[in-house]
C-alpha positions in Angstrom: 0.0 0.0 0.0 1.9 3.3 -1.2 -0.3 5.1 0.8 0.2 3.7 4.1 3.9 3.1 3.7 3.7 7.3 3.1 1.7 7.7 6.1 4.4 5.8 8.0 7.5 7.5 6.7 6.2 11.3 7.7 5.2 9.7 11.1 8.6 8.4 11.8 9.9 11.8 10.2 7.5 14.1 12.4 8.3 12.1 15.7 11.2 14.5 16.8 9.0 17.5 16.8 7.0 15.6 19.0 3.1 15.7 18.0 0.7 15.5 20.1 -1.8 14.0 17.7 -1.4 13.5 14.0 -5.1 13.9 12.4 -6.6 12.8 8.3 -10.1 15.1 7.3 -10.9 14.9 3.3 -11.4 12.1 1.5 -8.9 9.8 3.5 -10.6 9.9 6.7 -14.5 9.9 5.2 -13.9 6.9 3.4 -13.5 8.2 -0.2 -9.9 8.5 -1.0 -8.9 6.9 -4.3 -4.9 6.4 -4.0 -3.1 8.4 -6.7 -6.1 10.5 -6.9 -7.1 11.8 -4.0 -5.1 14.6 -1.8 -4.1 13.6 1.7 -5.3 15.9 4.0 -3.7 16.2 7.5 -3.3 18.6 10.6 -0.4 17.7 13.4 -1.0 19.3 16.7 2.9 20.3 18.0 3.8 21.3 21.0 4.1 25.3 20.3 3.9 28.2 19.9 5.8 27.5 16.3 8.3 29.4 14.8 11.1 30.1 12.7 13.0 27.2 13.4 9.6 25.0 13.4 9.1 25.9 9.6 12.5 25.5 8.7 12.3 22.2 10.3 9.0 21.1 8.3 10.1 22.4 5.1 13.5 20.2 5.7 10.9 17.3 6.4 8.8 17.6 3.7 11.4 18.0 1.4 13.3 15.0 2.3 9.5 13.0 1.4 8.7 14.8 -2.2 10.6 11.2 -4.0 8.3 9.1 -2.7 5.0 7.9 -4.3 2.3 10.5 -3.8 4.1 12.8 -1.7 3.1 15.5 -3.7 -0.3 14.9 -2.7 0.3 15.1 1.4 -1.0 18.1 2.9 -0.5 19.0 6.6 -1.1 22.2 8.7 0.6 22.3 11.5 -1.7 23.4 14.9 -0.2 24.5 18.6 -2.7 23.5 21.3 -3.0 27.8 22.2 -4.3 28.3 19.1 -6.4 25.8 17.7 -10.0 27.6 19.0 -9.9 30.2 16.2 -11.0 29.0 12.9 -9.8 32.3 10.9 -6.4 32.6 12.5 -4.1 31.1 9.5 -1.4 28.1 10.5 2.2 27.1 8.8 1.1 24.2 6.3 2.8 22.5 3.6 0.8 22.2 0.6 1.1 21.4 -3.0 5.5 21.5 -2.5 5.5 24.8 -0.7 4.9 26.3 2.8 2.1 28.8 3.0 -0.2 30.0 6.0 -3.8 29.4 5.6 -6.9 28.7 8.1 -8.1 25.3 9.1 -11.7 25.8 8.2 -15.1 25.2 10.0 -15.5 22.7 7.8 -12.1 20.8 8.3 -13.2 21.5 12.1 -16.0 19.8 11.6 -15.2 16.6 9.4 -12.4 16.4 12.2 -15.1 15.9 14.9 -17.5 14.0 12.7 -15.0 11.3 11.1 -11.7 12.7 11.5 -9.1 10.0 11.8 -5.9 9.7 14.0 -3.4 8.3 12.7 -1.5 9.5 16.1 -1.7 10.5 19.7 -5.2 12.3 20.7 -8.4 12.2 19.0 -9.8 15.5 17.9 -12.0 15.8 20.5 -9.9 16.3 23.2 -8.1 19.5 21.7 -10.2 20.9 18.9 -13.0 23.2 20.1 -16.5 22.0 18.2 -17.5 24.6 15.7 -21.2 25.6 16.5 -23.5 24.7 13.2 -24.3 28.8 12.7 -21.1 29.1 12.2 -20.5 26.2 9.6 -23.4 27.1 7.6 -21.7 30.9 7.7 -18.8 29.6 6.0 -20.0 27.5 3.8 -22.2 30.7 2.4 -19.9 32.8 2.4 -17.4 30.3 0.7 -19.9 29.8 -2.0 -20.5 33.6 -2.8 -17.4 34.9 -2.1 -15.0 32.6 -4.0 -16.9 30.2 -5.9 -19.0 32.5 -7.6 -16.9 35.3 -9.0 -14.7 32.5 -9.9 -17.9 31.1 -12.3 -17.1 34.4 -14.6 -13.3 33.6 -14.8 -14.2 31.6 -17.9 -10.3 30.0 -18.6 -10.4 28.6 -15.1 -13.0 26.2 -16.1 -11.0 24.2 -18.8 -9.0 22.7 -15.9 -10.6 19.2 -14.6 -9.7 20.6 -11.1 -12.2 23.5 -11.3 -14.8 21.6 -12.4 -14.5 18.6 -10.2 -14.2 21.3 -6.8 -16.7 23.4 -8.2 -19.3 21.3 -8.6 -18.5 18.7 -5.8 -18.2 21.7 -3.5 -21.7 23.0 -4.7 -23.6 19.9 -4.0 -21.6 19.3 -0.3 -22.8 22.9 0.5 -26.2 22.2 -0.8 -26.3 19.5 1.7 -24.8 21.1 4.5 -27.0 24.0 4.4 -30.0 21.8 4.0 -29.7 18.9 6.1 -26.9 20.5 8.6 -24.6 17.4 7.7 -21.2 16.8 5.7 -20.9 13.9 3.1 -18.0 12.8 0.7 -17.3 13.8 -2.4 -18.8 10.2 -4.2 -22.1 11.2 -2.1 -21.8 14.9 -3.3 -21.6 13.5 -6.9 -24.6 11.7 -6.3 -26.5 14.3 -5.4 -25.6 16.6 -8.2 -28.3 15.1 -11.0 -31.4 16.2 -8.6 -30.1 19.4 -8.5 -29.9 19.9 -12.3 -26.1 19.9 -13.0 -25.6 18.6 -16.7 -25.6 15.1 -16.8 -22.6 15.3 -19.1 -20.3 16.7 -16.8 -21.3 14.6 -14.2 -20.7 11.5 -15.7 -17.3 12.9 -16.8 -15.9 13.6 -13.3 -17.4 10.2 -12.3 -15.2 8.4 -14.9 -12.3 10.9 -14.4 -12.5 10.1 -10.2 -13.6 5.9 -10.4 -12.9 4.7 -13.5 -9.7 2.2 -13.8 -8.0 3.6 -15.2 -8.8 7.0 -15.7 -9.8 7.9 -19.3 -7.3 10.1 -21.7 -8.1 14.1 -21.8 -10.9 15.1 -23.4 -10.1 17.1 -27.1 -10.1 20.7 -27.1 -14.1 21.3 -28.3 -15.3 18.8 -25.5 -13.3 20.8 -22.9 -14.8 23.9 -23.8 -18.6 22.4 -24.0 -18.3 21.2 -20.4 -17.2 24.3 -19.4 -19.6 26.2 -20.9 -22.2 24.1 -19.7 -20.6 24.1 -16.3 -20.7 27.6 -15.8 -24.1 27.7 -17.3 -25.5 25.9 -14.0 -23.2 26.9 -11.5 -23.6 30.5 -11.4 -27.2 30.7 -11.1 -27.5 27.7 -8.7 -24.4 29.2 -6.5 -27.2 32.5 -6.4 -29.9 30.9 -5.2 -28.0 28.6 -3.0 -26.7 31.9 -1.2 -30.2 34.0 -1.6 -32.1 30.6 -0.2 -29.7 30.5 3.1 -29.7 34.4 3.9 -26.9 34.1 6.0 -24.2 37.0 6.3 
């Protein structure tokens, strides 16, 4: 299993920093993950605060990992137990070869709670506050009208598999969210996507793009541009009356 043997070489490598708890949210830990495919989605909890010498330290860590099988897909943000109660405060994290600072969303917060899984020391519920619903539905508003939809009109963007995959996957898990007040995986989100209207093209191309074995060739040039077109075509006005339908702030 490339996966796991991944899992257990950046355990082993994180040990001297000394974790309190090593945690999976995404697809990984909701039972979804599709090896080579997926992302791997983690927060480590270290004994802070961090600093300086902490990112040089994780950079040198990660670093010494990117030559092994899926490595580029590992994603950690890296938590001290002071300040794990604010959701908008932004954390060192290594993601997609670089370190960057960015928050660890309601919504991470809350698939850690929900199904999070440790793959080290304490469960999420003895360190990371519980995000209060109001608050999650906030986010997920605001996520959809303040970043998904003025990204609809950035019509380039939507040639990319990536952008269509997130945009509609993350459409349908807010739709649910919102409605029922729970979080579901990204195969449940695509199921969910044909009730609320998406184009039945598209849908069955991320389905054969995410499960198929293996994964069809790119699409030519004119079929790109048709399920963009037809992407954007739904998504905008849905992503409006997703946001006008919730009337949250």
């Amino acid at each position: 299993m490339t996966t796991a043997s991944l899992l257990d070489g950046f355990l082993e490598a994180l040990l001297p920093l000394r974790p309190r708890a090593v945690w999976a949210h995404g697809s990984l830990a909701g039972g979804d993950y599709q090896e080579g495919r997926s992302d791997l989605d983690l927060i480590a909890v270290l004994p802070g605060p961090l600093g300086p010498g902490h990112a040089l330290r994780i950079a040198a860590l990660h670093t010494r990992l990117r030559r092994r099988p899926l490595a580029a897909k590992l994603h950690c943000s890296y938590l001290a137990p002071a300040a794990l109660d604010d959701p908008d405060r932004p954390h060192l994290t290594w993601a997609h070869g670089r370190l960057l600072r960015r928050p660890v969303t309601p919504v991470t917060r809350c698939e850690l709670h929900d199904f999070g899984r440790v793959l080290y020391g304490e469960p999420p519920g003895g360190l990371l506050p519980p995000v209060p619903r109001e608050r999650l539905r906030g986010f997920v508003v605001r996520d959809q009208r303040d970043f998904w939809r003025p990204a609809v009109d950035k019509a380039p963007l939507w040639r990319q598999d990536v952008w269509v995959d997130l945009g509609l996957l993350t459409f349908a898990r807010a739709t649910v969210t919102l409605r029922d007040g729970r979080l579901i995986s990204k195969r449940e989100a695509l199921a969910e996507l044909p009730a609320l209207g998406a184009p039945a093209e598209v849908v069955a191309d991320i389905a054969r793009r995410r499960y198929e074995d293996p994964a069809p060739a790119g699409a030519d040039s004119d079929r790109v541009a048709r399920r963009a077109g037809a992407t954007r075509a739904f998504l905008g006005p849905a992503i409006d009356a997703l946001v006008e339908g919730a009337g949250t702030g």
